[in-house]
C-alpha positions in Angstrom: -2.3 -17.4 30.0 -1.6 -19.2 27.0 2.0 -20.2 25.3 2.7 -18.4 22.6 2.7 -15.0 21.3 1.7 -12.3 23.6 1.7 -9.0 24.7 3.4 -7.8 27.6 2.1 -4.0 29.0 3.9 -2.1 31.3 3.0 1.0 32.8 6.3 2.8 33.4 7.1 6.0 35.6 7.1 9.2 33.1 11.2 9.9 33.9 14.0 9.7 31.4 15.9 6.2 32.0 12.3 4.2 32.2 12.6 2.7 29.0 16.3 1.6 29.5 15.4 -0.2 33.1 12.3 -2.1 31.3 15.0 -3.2 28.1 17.5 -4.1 30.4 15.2 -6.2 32.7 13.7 -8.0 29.4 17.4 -8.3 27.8 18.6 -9.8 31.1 16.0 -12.0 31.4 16.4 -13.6 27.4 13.0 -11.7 26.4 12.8 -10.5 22.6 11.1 -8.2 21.9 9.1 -9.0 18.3 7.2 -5.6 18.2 5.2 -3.3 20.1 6.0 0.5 21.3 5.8 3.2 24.2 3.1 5.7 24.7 2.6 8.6 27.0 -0.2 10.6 27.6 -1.0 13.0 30.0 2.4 11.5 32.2 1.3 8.4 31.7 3.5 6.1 29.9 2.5 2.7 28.6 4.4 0.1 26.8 3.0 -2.9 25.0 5.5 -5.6 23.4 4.9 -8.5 21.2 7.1 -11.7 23.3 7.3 -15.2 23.0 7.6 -16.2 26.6 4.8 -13.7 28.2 5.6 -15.6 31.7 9.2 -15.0 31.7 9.0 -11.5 30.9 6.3 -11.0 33.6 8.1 -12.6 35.7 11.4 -10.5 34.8 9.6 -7.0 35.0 8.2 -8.1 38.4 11.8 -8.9 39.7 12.9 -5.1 38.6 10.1 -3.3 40.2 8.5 -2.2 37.0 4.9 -2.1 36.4 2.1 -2.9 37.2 2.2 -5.2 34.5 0.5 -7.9 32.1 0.6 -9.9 29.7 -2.4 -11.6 27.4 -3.1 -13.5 24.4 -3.1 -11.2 21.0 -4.5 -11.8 18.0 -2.7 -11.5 14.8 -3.7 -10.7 11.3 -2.1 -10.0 7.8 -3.0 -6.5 6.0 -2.1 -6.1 2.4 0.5 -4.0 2.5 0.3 -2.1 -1.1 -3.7 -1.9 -0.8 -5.1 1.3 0.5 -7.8 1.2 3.7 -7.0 -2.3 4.7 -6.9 -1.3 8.2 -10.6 0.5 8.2 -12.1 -2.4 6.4 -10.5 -4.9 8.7 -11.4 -3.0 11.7 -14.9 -2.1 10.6 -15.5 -6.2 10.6 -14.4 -6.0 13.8 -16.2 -3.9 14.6 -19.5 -4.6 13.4 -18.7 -8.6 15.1 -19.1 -6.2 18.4 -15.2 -6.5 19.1 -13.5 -3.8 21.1 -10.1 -3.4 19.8 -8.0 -2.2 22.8 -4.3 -1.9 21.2 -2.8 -2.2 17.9 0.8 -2.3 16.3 2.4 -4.4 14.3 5.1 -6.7 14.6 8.7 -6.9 13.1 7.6 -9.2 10.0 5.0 -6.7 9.3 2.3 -8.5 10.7 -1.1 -6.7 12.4 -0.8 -7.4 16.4 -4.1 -6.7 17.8 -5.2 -6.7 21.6 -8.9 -6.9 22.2 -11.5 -7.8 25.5 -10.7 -11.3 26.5 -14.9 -11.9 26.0 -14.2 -10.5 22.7 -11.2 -12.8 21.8 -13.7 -15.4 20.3 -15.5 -13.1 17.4 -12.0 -11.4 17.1 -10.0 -14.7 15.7 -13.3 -15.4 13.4 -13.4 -12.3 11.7 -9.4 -12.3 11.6 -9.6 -16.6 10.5 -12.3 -15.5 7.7 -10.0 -12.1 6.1 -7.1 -14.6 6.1 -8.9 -16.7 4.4 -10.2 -14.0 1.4 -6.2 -12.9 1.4 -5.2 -16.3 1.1 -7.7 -17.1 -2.1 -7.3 -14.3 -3.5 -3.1 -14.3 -4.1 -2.2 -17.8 -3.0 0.1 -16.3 -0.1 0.1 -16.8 3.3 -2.2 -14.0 5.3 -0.2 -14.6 8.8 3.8 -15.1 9.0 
């Protein structure tokens, strides 16, 4: 586990007060949280959050009984907001790199948060270092904040 950004998944019991116990634990612990979300399906409830200190809110989540738990590197990317089908044309190069995207949100300075197969990590940050690149050419700006 690298420094860094990172994403931190929780599976959490399907009851009301699950989310609090996980915020609290986090908020206790110093953990932002940078993006991410909850999920349920079929009574299974997920969380994935973007942190800065992966480690410390492992380690925090651990101490309040939540989980199981994770926490691995992510790889970020910067869509053009105001451009229709960024998303499909980003993942299809993903795609056709063979990467497997596992998760996706964004974070909270709008930036594409994407967890994949650790084999896949590689091809991911190519194809993500190569569309920054074509942003960056194209309007002078910055393709990850």
């Amino acid at each position: 586990m690298s420094a860094g950004t990172q994403d931190l998944e929780v599976h959490l019991p399907d009851r009301p007060g699950a989310l609090a116990d996980l915020g609290q634990a986090l908020g206790e612990a110093g953990v932002s949280l940078e993006g991410g979300g909850v999920f349920t399906h079929d009574g299974h409830t997920v969380a994935h959050y973007l942190v800065h200190d992966g480690a410390r809110a492992l380690a925090a989540v651990t101490a309040a009984g939540l989980g199981p738990a994770a926490v691995r590197d992510v790889v970020l990317a910067r869509l053009e907001q105001e451009v229709p089908g960024q998303l499909g044309t980003l993942a299809r190069r993903l795609g056709d790199a063979g990467v497997n995207v596992l998760v996706q949100y964004s974070d909270h300075v709008g930036n594409l948060v994407l967890l994949v197969d650790e084999a896949d990590e590689p091809a991911a940050r190519e194809v993500v270092a190569r569309w920054a690149r074509r942003v960056t050419s194209r309007d002078g700006r910055a393709a990850v904040r």
